[in-house]
C-alpha positions, 0 to 999 in steps of 0.5 A: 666414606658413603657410596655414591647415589644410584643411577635411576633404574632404567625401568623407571625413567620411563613411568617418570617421564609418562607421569610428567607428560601427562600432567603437562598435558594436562595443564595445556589449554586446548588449542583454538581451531582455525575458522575452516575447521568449524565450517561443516561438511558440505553433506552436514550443512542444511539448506535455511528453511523457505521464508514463510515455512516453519522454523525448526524450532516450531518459531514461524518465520516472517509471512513473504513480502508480497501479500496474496490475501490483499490481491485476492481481496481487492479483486473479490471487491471488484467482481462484486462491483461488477455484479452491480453494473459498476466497474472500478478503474484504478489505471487511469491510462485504461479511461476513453481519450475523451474523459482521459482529457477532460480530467487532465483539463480540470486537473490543470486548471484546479492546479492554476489556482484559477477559477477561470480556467475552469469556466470553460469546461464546466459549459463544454457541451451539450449541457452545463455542468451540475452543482447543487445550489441556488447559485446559477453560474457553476463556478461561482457555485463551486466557489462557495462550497470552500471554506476560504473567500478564495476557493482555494480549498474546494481546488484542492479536493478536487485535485484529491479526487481526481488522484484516485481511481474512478468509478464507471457506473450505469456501465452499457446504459444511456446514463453511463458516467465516469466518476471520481474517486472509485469509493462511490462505486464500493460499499466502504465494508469492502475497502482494503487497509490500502484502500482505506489509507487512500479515502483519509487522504480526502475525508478525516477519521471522523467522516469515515467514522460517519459514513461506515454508519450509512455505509457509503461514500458521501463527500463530493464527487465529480463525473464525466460522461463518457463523451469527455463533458464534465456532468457534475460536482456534487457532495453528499449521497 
């Protein structure tokens, strides 16, 4: 009759199970961590860079939003203007009450559609207003610069000129006067990209393109005196 098998050895029942713990471990994906377990320490988390500085990569990051260099520019332009006796006003609340309220005047009227209503202002005070021409009667005159019977289009440029600034030439003289838009009293190589966008609302690229040539602005304009009298309408340089 054969003998019954052994007990293992209690010496190495222990090895066994070690060699079996270590290959169930070592089968066992690793458990995912909880989302506050990745989150670093509050003295291991680096403050993001200041908008504008250098990326840690050495990728520059996105200029501010407010762009200084436009400012700066734009007040360069306008101390150079003021050298010349020129004086641009882009705050129209900054006009005397009476070209303020002449401009409003003209503004509505050009708006009505209504040369008649224009009638008036252009003879408001000591002097006609001037329109170049051989037609006597300054509204009929206007009248005939537009390219449609109605004049419709000659109100329109008006209505443009008058949204911008003005220009205040022959500032302190006897000949001061008020003129729209600003860009007669700035050399056309001074005007900002924001500045430029606002000339092609009046003009086309191709005129623009003709006066960087002379170097001036020489579409039409219209000036007040600085008593509210509507002086002129005129085009060219």
């Amino acid at each position: 009759m054969g003998r019954a098998p052994e007990p293992p050895s209690p010496r190495k029942l222990p090895l066994a199970l070690v060699a079996l713990a270590l290959c169930v471990a070592a089968l066992t994906p690793p458990q995912a961590k909880a989302l506050s377990e990745l989150r670093a320490a509050p003295d291991e988390q680096r403050s993001a860079p200041e908008v504008g500085s250098e990326a840690p990569s050495g990728i520059p990051l996105p200029d501010p939003l407010i762009n200084r260099s436009v400012t700066t520019q734009t007040d360069s332009a306008n101390e150079d203007a003021d050298a010349m006796g020129v004086e641009i006003i882009r705050d129209l609340s900054q006009l005397p009450e009476p070209v303020k309220r002449m401009r409003e005047l003209i503004v509505e009227a050009a708006a009505s559609g209504s040369y008649e209503r224009l009638r008036p202002l252009t003879d408001s005070g000591s002097r006609p207003t001037q329109v170049p021409g051989d037609i006597a009667d300054a509204i009929e005159s206007i009248k005939s610069f537009s390219g449609d019977p109605d004049g419709l289009e000659i109100l329109a440029i008006i209505l443009d000129i008058l949204s911008t600034g003005a220009a205040r030439l022959d500032v302190g003289t006897p000949d001061e006067v008020y003129v729209w838009p600003y860009f007669v009293g700035k050399p056309l190589g001074s005007l900002t990209p924001p500045e430029r966008v606002e000339l092609l609302r009046i003009i086309t690229f191709g005129d623009l393109m003709g006066m960087e040539e002379g170097g001036n602005y020489n579409f039409y304009r219209l000036a007040i005196t600085p008593e509210g009298e509507w002086t002129s309408f005129t085009g060219g340089d």
